[in-house]
Backbone bond lengths (Angstrom), bond angles and torsions (degrees), N, CA, C in turn:
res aa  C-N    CA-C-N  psi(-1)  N-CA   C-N-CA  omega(-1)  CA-C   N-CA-C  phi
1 X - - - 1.447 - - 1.532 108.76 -
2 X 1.466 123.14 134.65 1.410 126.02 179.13 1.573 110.21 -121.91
3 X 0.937 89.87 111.11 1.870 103.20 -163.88 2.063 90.56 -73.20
4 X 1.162 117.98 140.11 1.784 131.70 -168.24 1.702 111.02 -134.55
5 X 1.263 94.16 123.24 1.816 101.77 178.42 1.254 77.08 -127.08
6 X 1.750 88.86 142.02 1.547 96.12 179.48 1.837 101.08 -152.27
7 X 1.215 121.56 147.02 1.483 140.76 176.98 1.351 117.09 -158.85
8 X 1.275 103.31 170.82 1.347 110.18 -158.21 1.935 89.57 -159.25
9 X 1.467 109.86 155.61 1.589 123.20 170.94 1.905 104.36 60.17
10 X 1.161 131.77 52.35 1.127 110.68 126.98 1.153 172.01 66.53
11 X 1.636 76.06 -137.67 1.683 105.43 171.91 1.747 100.21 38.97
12 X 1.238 117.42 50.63 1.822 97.05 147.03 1.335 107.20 104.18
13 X 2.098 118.67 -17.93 1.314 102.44 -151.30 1.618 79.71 -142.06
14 X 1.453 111.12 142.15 1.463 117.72 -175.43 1.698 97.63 -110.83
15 X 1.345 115.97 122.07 1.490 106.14 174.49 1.957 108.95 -67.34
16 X 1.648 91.07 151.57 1.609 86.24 -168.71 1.533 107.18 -85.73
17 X 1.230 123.41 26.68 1.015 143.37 -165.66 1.804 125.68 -104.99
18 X 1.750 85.55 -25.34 1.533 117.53 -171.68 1.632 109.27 -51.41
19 X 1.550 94.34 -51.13 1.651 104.77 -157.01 1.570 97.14 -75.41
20 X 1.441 142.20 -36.63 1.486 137.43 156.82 1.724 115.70 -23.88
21 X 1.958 88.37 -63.45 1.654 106.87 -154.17 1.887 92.93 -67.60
22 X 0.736 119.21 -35.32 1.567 122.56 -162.74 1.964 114.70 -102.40
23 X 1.639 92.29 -6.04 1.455 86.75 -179.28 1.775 132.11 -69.76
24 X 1.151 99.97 -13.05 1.793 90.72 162.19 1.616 123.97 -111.19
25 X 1.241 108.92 10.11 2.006 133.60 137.21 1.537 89.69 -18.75
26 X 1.700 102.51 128.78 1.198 93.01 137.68 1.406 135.34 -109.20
27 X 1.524 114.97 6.93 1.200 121.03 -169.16 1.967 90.92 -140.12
28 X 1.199 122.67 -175.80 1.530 138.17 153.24 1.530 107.43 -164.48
29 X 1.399 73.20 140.22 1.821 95.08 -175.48 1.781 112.55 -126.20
30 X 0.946 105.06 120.97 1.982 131.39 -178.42 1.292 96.79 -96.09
31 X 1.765 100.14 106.20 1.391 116.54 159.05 1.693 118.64 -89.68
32 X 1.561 107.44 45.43 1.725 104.24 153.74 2.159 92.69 96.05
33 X 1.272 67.83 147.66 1.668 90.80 -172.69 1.532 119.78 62.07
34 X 1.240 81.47 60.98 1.817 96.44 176.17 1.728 127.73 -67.65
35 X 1.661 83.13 -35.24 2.066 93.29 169.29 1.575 107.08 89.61
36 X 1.548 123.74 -61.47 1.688 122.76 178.75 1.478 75.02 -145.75
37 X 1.791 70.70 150.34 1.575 122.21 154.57 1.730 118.08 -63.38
38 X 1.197 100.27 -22.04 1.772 114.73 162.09 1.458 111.20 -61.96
39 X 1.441 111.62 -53.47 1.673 110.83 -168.91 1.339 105.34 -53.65
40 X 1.539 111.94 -78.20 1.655 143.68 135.00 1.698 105.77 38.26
41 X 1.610 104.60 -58.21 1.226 129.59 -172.16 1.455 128.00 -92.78
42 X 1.341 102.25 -42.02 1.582 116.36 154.73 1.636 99.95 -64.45
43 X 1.147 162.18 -66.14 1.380 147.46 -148.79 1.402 101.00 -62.98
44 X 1.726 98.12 -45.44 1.651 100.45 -162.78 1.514 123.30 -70.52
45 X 1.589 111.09 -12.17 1.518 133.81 173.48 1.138 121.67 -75.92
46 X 1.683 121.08 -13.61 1.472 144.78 -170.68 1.373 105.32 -104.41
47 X 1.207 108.53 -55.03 1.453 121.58 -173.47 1.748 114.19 -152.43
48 X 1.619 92.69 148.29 1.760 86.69 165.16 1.211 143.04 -45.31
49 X 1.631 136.26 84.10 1.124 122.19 -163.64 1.717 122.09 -83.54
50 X 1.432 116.72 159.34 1.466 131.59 170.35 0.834 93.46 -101.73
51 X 1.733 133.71 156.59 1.581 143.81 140.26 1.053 127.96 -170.17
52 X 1.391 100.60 160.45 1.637 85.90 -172.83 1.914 101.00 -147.26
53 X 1.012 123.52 137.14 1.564 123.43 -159.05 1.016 102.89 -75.96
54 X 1.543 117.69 165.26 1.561 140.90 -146.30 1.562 98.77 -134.43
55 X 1.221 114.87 145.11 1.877 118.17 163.26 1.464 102.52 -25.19
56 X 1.213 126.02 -46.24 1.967 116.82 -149.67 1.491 93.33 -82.90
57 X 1.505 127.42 -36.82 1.101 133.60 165.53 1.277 129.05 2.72
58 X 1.430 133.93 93.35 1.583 112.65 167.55 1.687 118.22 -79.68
59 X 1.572 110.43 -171.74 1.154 130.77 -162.26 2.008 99.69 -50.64
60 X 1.358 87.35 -54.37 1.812 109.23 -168.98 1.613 93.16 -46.54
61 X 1.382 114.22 -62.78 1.240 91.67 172.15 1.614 156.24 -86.16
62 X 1.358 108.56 15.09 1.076 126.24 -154.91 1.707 81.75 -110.95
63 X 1.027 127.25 -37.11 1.440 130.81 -161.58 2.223 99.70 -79.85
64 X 1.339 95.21 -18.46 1.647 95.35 171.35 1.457 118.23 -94.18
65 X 1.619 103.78 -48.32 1.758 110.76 -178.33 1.125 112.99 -102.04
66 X 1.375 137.03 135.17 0.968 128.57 -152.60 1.975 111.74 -87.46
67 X 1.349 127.62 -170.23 1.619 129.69 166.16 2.098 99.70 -46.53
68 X 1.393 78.89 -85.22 1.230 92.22 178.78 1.825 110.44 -117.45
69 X 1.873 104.57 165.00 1.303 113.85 -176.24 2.030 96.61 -123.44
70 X 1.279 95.79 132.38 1.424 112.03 145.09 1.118 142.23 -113.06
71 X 1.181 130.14 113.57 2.053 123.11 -162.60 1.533 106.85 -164.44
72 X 1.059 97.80 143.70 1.765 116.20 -179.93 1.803 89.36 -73.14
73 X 1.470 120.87 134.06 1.297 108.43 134.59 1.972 110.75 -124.53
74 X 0.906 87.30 130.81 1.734 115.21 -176.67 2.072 81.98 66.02
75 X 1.218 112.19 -155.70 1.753 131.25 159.79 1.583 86.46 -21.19
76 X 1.459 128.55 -107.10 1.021 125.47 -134.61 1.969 130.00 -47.01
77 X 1.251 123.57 149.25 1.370 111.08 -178.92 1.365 99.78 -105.05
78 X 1.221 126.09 154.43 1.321 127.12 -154.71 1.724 107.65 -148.20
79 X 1.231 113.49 102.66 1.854 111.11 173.00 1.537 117.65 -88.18
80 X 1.635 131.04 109.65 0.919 101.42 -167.07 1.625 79.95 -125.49
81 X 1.666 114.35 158.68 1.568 138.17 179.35 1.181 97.15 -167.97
82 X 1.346 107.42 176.15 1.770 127.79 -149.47 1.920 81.88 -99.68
83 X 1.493 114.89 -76.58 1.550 129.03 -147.31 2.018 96.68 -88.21
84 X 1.112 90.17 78.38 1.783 81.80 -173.87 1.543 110.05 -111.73
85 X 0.903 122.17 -8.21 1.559 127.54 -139.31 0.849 124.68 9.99
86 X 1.593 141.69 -140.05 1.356 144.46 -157.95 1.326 113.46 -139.66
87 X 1.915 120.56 155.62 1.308 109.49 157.36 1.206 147.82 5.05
88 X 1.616 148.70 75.54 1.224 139.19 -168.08 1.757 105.01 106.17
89 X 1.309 113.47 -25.53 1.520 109.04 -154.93 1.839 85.58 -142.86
90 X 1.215 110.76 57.42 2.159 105.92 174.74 1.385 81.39 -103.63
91 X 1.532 84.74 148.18 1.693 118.94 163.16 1.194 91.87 -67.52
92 X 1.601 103.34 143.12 1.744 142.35 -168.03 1.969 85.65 -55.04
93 X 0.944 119.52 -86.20 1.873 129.10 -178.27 1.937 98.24 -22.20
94 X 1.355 103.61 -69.45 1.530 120.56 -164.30 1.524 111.33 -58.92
95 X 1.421 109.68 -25.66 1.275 112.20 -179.33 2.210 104.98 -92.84
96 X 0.873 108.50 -53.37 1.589 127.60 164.55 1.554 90.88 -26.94
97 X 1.433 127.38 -66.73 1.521 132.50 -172.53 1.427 108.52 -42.35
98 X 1.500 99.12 -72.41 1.805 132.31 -165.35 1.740 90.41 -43.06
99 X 1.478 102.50 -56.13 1.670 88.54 -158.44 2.016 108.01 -79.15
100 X 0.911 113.02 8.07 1.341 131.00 -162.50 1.144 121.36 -91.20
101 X 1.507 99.01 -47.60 1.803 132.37 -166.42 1.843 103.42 -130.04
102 X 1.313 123.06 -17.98 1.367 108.27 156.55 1.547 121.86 71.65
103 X 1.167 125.89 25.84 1.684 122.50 -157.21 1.761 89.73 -97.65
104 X 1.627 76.03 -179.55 1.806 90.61 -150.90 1.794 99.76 -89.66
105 X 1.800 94.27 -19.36 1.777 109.46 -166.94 1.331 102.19 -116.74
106 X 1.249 137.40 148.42 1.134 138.63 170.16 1.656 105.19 -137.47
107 X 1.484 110.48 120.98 1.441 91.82 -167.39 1.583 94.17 -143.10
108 X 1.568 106.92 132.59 1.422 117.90 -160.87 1.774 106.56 -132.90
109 X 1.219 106.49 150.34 1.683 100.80 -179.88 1.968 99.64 -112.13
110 X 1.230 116.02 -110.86 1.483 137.11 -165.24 1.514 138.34 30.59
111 X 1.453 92.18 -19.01 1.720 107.84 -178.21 1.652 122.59 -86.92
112 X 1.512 103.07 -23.35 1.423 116.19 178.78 1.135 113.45 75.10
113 X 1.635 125.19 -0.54 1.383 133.33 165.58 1.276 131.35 -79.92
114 X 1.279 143.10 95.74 1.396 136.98 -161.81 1.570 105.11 -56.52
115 X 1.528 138.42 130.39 1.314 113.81 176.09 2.066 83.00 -156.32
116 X 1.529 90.65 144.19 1.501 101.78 174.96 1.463 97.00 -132.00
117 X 0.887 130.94 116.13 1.269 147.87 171.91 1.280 112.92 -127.43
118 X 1.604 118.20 152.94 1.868 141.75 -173.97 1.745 79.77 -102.59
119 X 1.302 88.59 150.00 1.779 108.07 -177.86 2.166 80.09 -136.85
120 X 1.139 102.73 100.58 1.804 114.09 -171.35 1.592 85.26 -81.44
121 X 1.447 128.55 -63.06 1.457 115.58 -172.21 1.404 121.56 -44.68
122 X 0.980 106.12 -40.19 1.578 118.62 -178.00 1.336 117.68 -88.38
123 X 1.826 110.70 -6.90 1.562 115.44 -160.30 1.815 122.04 20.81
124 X 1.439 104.55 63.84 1.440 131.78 166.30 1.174 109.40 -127.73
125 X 2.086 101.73 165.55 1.277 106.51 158.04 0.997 123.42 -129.71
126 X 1.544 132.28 155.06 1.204 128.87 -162.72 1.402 113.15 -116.16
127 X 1.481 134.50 140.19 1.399 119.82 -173.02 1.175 100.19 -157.87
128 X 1.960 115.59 119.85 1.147 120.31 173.62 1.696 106.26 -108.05
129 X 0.976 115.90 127.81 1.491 123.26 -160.89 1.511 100.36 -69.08
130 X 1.396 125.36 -32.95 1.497 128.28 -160.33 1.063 106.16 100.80
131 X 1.495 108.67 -143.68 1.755 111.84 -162.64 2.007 99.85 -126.75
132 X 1.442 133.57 156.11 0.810 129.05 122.32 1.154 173.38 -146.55
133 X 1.377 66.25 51.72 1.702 92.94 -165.25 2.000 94.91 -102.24
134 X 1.399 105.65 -175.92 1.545 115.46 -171.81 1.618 114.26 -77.17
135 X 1.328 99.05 -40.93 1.977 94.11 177.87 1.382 116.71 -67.82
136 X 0.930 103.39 145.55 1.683 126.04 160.39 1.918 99.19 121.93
137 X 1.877 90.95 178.15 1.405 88.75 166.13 1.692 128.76 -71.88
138 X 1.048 113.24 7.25 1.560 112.13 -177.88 1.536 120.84 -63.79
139 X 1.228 129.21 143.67 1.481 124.90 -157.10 1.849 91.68 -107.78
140 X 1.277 119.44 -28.35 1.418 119.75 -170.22 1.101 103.84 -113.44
141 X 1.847 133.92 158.26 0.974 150.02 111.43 1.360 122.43 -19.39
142 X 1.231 136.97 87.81 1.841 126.43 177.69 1.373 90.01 -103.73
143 X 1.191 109.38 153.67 2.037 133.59 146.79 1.412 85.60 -149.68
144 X 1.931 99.91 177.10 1.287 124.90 -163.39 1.844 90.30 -155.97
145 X 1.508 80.75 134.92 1.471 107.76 -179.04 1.939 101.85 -118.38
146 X 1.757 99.55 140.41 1.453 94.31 175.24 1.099 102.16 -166.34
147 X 1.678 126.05 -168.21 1.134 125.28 -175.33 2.027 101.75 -148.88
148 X 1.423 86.91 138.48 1.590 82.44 172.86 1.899 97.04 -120.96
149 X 1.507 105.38 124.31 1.165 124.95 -178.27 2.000 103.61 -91.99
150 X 0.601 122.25 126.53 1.888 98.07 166.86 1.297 116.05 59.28
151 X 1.050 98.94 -107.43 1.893 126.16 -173.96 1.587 102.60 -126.55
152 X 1.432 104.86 -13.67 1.792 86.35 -177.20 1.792 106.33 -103.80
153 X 1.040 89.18 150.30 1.556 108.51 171.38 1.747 124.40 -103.88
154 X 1.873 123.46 95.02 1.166 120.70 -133.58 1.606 98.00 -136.97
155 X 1.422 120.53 146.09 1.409 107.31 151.86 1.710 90.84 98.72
156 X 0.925 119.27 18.65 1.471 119.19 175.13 1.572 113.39 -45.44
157 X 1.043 126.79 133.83 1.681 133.24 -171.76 1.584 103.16 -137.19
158 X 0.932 121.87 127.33 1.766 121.64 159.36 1.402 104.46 -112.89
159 X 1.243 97.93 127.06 1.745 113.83 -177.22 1.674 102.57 -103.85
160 X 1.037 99.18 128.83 1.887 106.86 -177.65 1.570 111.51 -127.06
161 X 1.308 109.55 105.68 1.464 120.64 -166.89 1.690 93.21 -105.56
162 X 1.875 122.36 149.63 1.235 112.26 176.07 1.515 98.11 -69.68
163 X 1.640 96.36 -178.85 1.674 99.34 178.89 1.798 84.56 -128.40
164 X 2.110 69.95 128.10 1.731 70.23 177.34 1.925 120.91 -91.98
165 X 1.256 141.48 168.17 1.191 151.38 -165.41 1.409 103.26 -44.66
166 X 1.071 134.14 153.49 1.353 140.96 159.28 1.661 125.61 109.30
């Protein structure tokens, strides 16, 4: 079993809240818009990080995590990129992948909308954690905690921290 904390957006600011919500994680994975190569580094010093860079992204980081990631963890196959959208509505690239490569997870950041949705045609799931860092219009802090057992993907948690000013 591989216990998964996962976020996405950033932007620059790590809630101090992270290292609690994610501390018996065994892995964390950054769905894009990380902000610094500082944050980047603090996650990855805590725990094993995934990631993959976001539009706001500079060079420093884009040159470590890649566009997008493909990787088995335990059974499941897993596509993760920043600009993917969702069920019914994937970016032209993200969707080209999905139907290509077939994974069981599809996991996307950029919208700042937390959304878990079943993709039944594709029998996948898709999960954009939201945002958690301070920019954008989002009123909450979201991440997502889970577990991939085998082939199943279980134990889904949404963690909702306030977002503080700034």
């Amino acid at each position: 079993m591989t216990r998964i904390g996962l976020l996405s957006d950033t932007h620059g600011y790590l809630p101090p809240d992270v290292f609690e919500a994610f501390g018996k994680v065994d892995e964390i994975w950054h769905a894009g818009d990380i902000g610094t190569i500082a944050l980047a580094d603090k996650l990855s010093g805590f725990k094993p990080l995934r990631a993959v860079y976001g539009n706001i992204d500079g060079q420093d980081i884009r040159s470590v995590h890649p566009k997008n990631q493909l990787f088995y963890c335990e059974g499941v196959k897993v596509f993760m990129t920043h600009i993917g959208g969702y069920p019914k509505r994937y970016e032209r690239e993200a969707r080209q992948i999905i139907d290509k490569e077939k994974p069981q997870l599809f996991i996307s950041g950029h919208s700042h909308i937390l959304k878990v949705m079943n993709d039944h045609k594709r029998k996948m799931l898709h999960i954009n954690p939201g945002a958690a860092g301070k920019s954008g219009l989002h009123k909450m802090i979201t991440m997502v905690r889970f577990y991939i057992d085998g082939n199943r993907i279980e134990d889904l948690e949404v963690i909702e921290m306030k977002r503080s000013k700034g």
